[in-house]
Each structure stands twice: as C-alpha cells, then as structure tokens.
C-alpha positions as CSV (number, residue, x, y, z in Angstrom):
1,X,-18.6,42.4,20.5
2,X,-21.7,42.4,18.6
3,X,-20.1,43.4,15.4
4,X,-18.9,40.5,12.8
5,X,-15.3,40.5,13.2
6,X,-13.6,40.8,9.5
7,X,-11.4,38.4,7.8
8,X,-8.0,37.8,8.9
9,X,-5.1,39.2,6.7
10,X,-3.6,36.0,5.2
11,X,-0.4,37.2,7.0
12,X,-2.6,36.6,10.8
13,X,-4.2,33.6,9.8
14,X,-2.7,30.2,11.4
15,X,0.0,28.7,9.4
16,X,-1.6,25.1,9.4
17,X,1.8,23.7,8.0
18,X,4.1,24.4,10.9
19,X,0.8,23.7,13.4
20,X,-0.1,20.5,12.0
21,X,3.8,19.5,12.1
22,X,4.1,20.5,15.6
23,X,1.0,19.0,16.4
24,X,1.7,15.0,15.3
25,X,5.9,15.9,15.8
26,X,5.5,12.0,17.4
27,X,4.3,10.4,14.5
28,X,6.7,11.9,12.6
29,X,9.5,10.9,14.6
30,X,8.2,7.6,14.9
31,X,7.7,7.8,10.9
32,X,10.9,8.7,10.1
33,X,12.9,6.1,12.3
34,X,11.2,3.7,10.5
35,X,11.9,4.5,7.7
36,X,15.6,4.9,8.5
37,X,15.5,1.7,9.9
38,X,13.9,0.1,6.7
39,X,16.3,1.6,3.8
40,X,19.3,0.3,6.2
41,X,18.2,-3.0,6.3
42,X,17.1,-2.7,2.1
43,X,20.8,-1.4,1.9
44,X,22.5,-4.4,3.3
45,X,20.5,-6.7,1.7
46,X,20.9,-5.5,-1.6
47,X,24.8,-5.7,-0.2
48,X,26.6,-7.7,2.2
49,X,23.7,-9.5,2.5
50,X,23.0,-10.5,-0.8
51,X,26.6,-11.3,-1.3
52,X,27.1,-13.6,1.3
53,X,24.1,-15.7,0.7
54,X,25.1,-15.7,-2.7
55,X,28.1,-17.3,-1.8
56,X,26.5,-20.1,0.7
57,X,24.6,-20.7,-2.2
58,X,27.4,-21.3,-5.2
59,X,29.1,-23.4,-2.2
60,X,26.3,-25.4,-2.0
61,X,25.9,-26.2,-5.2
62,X,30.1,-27.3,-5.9
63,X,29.5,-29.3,-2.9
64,X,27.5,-31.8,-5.2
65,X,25.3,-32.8,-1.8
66,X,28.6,-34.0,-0.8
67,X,28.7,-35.1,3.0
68,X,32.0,-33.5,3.6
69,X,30.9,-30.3,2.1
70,X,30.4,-27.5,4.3
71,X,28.5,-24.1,2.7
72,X,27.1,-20.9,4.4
73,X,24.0,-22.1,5.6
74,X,24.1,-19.1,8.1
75,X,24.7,-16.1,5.6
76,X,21.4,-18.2,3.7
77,X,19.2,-18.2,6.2
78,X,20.1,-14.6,7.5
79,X,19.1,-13.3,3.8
80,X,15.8,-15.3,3.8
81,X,14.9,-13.7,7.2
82,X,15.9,-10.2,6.6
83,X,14.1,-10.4,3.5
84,X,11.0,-12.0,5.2
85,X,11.0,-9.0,8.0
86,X,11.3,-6.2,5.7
87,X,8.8,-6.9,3.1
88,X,6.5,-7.8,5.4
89,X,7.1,-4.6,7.6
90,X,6.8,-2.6,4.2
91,X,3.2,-4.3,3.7
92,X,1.7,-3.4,6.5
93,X,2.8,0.3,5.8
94,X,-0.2,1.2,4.2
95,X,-2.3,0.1,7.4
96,X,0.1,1.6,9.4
97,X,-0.9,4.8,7.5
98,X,-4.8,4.1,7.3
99,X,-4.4,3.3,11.4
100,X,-3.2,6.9,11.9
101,X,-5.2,8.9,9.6
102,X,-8.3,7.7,11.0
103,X,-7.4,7.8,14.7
104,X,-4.9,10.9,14.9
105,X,-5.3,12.9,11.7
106,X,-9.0,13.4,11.5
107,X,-10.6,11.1,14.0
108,X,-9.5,12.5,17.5
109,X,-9.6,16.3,16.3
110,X,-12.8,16.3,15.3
111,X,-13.8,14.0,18.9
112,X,-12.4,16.6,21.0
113,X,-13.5,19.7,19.1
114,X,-10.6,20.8,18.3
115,X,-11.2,21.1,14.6
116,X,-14.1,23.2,15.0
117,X,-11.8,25.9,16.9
118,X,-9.6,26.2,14.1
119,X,-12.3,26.8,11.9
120,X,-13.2,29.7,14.0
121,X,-9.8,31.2,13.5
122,X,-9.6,32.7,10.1
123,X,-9.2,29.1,8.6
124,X,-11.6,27.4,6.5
125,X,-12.8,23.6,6.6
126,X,-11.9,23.2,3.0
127,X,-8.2,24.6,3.7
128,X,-8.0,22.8,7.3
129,X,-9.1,19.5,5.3
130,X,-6.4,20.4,1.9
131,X,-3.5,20.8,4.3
132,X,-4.0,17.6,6.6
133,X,-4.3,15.9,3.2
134,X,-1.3,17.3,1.2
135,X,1.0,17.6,3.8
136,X,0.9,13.8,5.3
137,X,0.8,12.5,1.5
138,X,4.3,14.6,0.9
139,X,5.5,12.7,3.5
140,X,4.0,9.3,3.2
141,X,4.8,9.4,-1.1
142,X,8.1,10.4,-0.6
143,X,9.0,7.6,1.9
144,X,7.5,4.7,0.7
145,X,8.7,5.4,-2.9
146,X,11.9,5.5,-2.0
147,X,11.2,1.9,0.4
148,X,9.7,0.6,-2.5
149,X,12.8,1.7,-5.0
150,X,15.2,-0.1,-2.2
151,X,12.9,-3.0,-1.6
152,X,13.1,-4.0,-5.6
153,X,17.6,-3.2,-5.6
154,X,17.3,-5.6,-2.7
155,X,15.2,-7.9,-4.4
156,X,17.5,-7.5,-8.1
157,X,20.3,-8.2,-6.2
158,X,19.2,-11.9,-5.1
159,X,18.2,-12.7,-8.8
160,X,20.2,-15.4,-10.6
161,X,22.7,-15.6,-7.4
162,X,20.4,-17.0,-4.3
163,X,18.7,-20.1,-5.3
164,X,15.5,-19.3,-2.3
165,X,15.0,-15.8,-3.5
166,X,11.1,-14.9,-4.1
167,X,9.7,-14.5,-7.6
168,X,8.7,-11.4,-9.3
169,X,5.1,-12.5,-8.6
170,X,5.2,-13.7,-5.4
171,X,1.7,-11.1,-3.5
172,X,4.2,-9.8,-0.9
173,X,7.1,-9.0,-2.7
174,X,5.4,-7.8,-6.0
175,X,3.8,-4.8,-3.6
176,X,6.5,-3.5,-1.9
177,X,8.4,-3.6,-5.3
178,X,7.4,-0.4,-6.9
179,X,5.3,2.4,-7.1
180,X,2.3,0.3,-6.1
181,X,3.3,0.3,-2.7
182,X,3.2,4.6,-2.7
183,X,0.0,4.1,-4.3
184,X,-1.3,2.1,-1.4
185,X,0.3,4.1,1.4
186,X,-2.0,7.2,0.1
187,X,-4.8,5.2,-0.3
188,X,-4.5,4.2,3.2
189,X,-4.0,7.8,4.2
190,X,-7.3,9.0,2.4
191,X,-9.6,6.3,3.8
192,X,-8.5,6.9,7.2
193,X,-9.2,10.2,6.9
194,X,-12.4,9.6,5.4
195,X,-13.1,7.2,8.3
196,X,-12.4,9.9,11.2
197,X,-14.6,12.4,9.2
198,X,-18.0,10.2,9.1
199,X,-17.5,8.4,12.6
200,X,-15.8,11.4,14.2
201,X,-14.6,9.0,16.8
202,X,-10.4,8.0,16.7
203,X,-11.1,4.6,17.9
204,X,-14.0,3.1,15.6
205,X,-12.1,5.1,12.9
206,X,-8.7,3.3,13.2
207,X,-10.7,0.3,12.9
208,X,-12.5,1.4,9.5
209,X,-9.7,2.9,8.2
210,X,-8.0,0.1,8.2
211,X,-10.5,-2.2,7.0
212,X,-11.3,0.0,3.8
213,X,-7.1,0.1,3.3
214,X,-7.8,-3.9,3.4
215,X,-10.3,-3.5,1.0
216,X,-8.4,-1.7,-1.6
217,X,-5.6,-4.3,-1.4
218,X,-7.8,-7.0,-2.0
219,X,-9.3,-5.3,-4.3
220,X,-5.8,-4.6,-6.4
221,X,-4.9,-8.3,-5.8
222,X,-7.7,-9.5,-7.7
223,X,-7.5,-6.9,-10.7
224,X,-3.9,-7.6,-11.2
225,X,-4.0,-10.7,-13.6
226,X,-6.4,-8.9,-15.7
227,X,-5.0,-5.4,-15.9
228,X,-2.4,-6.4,-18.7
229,X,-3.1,-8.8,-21.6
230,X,-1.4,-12.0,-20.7
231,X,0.6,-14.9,-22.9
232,X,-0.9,-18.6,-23.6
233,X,1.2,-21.2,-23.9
234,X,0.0,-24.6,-24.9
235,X,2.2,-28.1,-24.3
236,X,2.0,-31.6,-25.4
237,X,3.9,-32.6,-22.5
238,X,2.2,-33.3,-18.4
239,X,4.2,-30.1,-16.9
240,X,2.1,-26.7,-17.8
241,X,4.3,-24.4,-20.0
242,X,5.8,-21.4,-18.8
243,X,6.7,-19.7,-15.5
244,X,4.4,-16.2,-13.6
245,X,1.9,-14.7,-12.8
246,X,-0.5,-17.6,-13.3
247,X,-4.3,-16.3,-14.5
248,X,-5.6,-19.4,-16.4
249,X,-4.5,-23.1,-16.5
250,X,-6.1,-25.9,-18.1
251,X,-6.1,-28.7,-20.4
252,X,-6.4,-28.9,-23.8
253,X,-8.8,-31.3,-26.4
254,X,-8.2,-32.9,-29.2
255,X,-10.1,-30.3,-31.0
256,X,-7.9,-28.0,-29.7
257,X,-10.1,-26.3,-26.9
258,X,-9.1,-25.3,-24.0
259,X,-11.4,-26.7,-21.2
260,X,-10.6,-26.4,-16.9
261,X,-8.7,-29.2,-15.4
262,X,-10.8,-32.4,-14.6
263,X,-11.5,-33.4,-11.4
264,X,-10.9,-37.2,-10.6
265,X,-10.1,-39.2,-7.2
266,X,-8.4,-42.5,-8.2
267,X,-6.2,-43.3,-10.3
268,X,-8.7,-45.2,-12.9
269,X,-10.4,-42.4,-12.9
270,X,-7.7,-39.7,-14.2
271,X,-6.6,-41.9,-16.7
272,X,-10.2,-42.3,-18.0
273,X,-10.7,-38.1,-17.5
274,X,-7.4,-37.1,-18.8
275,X,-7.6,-40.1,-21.8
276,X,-9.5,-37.1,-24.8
277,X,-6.4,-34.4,-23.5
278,X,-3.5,-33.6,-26.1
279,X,-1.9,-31.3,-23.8
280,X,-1.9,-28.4,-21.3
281,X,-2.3,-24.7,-21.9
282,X,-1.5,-21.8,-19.2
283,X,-2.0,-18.1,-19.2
284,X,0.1,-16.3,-17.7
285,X,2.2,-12.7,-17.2
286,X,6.1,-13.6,-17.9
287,X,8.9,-11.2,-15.8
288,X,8.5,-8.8,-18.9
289,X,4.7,-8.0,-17.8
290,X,6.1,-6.7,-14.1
291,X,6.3,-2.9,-15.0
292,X,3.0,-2.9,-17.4
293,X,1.7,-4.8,-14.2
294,X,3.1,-2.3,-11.9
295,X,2.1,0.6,-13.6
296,X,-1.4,-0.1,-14.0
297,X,-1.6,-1.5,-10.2
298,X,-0.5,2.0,-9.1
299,X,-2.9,3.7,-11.6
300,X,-6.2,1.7,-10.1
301,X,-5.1,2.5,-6.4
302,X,-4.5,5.9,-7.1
303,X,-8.2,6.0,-8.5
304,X,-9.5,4.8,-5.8
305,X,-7.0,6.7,-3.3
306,X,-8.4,10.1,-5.1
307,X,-12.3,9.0,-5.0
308,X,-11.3,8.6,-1.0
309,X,-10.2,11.9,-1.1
310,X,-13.0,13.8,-2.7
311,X,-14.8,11.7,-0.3
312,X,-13.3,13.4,2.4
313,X,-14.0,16.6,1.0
314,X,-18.1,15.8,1.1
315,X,-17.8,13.9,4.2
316,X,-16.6,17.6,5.3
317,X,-19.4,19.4,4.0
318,X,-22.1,17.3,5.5
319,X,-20.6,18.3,9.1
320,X,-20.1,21.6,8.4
321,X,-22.4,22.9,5.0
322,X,-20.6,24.6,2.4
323,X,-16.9,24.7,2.6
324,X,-16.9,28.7,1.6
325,X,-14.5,30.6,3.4
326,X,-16.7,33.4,4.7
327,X,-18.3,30.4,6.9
328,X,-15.2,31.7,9.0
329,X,-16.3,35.1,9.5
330,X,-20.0,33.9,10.6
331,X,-18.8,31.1,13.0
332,X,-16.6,33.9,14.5
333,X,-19.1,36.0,15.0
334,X,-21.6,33.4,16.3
335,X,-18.9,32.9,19.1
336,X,-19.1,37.1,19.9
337,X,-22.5,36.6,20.4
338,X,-22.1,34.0,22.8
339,X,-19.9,35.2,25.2
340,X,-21.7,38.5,24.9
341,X,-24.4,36.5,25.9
342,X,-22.4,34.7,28.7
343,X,-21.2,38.4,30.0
C-alpha cells in the first residue's frame, strides 16, 4: 500500500457526465418542467392568446366608448396577465440559475467533502471543474435561448393588434427577448459557481451568487443606452420628438444648444425658465436599434460570464495548487499512506 498507485486508464476513470447528471437528476427535472411549462404558456400567447385580446381590443375601439358597446375585456386582461407572469418568471431565471450553482453545483460539494473524493479517483480538479461548468451551460443556453426566441414570437404577435402590449424597450420585456437573456442565465451559472468555490459553504453561496447575478444585470441595464450610437431629434413644438429607448432629453436655446431641462416650481416661474427655449431635443434608440442593442447586451454579459468562469478556475487553484493532473496520483497515494498508517 505504500507504493503510488498509477494513473487510471481513461477507460476506469469516473465518467463525470453521467455522475454529475445522476447526481442533480432533481434539478433537472425541476429544470425541465419549467421550461415545459414556460414555452406552453409563450405558445399560446403568441396564439389564442394573442388573437383573442386582439380582438377585445378592435371591439373596443368600433365601440367608439359607446355605453351599449360590449368588447372582450376578459380575453384583454388574460393576455396582459399571462404576459406579466411569464416575463417576469423568465427574469428571474438567471437567479434561479446563480441560486443553484452556488448552493448545489459547487457550494455543498465542496462543504461536505465530497469533491475532494473525486479528486482522489483518477479525476482532476481542473476536469471536475470543466465538466460542472460545460455540462449545466449546455443545458441552461439551450433552454433559455429557446424561452427567449418564444418570449419575443409572443411579444411580435401583440404588436400593432393589442393596444396594452409592452414596448420594445420596456427593462423586463427587452431581456427576456433575445439572446441577452442566455447570456445572463450563464452569467448567473459562472458566478454561482464562483461563489461556492471561495465560501465553500451552499448557503452564504446561494446568497452571493445571486447578488453578483444582480450585479451583472444592473450592470447591463446601465450600459445599454450607450452600447449603440443613438438618434437626436430636435422639435419646435412642447412634446419631445420621437418614441424608445430614451438616453438624453432636454431643451434646446436659441443658439441652438442643447442644455438639461430647467427646474421650476410655479407656474411664473417655468414661464420665466422656459421663456430663452426654441424647442426640445431627445436622444434616443428607435425599434431599429433593438438587435444592435441586443447583440451587444449579450456580448458585455458574456464578457463578464467568461471572466466568472476563469475565476472559477483560480478560485480552484487556490484550494487545491496547481490544477495538473498528476496531483491525482499523489492525493491517491497520500490516502495509501493513511490507512496504512490507520492499519
């Protein structure tokens, strides 16, 4: 027992895949039915849904706010709510995610030892770390890309037809309608991950993880206006020209400069502030900016998704040295030497 046992053929060595499956078979199930439950609920309202508010809606607007006019104020409502549930349910995906990397993924095995005995058969920190990383963000890409795909047919499908359909713009709707939402799933994934590996604990983990995820968002929210070069309108008239993603808005001098809106509490007083004014100007992303927008969204919060994962990787290394995968052999024969020692 003395003797340093050699390196397992890569045909013995665990097959992490199938294990790590097995091992979180819950989450998956849980996972999967909702996502099930999701894209039926994006189906219909890009559907019967859709259609029938769509009709309440052209019904409302023959009856001329008639009295005697009655219109499908059921069918409108239902679509509103529906809509409501599911984007809200998509945006807290991504925490959902972060929540489970941190407490389950990463968090509890490395609290109850049980990723140091995998790293004493034949399997390598770096490789334990790669497969709980690649495998979950298979899954998680996958799913919320196709949510997100559903989420913006459901949201096309209410354009034009229902009158209280949410704009392009609108925070909730414009993440959960694209490949942004993806990009924040994995985000979420790597810095729960990352979480579990620094506190090593699944409950103060879940916690961080989801924090950071929080971060990230916020993070995206802010860079958003300014990750596309936006259009200025300018308008003689008191209404601000132009309709989106607002960035900028303001008044404009005789001069032709464009200065922040005035602040003024009485009446006297906004005629005397706004008295020097010619007109209005706004800067702004029209419907055309929304895949520039979305693009470049997903391609910040990927960048930081990836910095989370190399993150991981060094968080790694500081708990167990370097990630080389004869560090196998010599853990396994530091356990030979204690049971000999025990015997």
């Amino acid at each position: 027992m003395t003797a340093a046992t050699p390196t397992a053929p890569a045909a013995d060595r665990p097959r992490l895949t199938r294990w790590l499956l097995r091992l979180h078979r819950p989450a998956l199930c849980v996972w999967a039915g909702l996502a099930l439950a999701l894209a039926t609920l994006l189906l219909a309202l890009a559907g019967p849904l859709a259609d029938a508010a769509a009709e309440g809606w052209r019904q409302y607007n023959a009856c001329a706010m008639s009295s005697r006019c009655s219109y499908g104020q059921d069918a409108i409502l239902r679509y509103k709510d529906y809509y409501n549930y599911a984007t809200i349910a998509l945006n807290l995906l991504p925490f959902a995610v972060a929540a489970w990397a941190g407490a389950a993924l990463t968090g509890k095995e490395l609290e109850s030892g049980t990723a140091r005995l995998a790293w004493t058969q034949a399997t390598s920190p770096a490789r334990w770390l790669a497969v709980r990383l690649t495998v979950p963000a298979l899954a998680v890409a996958l799913c919320t890309g196709l949510l997100g795909w559903l989420h913006h047919r459901a949201w096309a499908a209410g354009q034009g037809r229902i009158d209280s359909a949410k704009e392009w713009y609108d925070r909730f709707t414009f993440h959960t309608n694209g490949p942004t939402l993806a990009a924040l799933a994995l985000a979420g994934l790597a810095a729960g991950a990352l979480a579990g590996l620094l506190l090593r604990r699944a409950l103060p983990a879940l916690i961080v993880g989801v924090l950071v995820t929080g971060g990230v968002r916020g993070l995206a929210e802010l860079a958003l206006p300014h990750l596309w070069p936006a259009v200025t309108r300018t308008s003689a008239v008191d209404t601000f020209p132009g309709v989106g993603l607002e960035v900028e808005q303001g008044m404009v001098t005789r001069d032709g400069a464009h200065v922040p809106m005035p602040s003024c509490n009485t009446a006297a007083e906004c005629d005397a502030a706004y008295r020097d004014f010619t007109g209005r100007y706004n800067i702004f992303h029209p419907l055309s900016h929304f895949w520039p927008l979305q693009l470049t969204t997903t391609a910040l919060v990927l960048a930081v998704a990836g910095l989370l994962a190399a993150g991981c990787f060094l968080a790694l290394r500081r708990v167990t040295g370097p990630l080389r995968p004869g560090r196998t052999a010599k853990a396994r024969t530091g356990t030979a030497k204690a049971l000999k020692t025990a015997v």
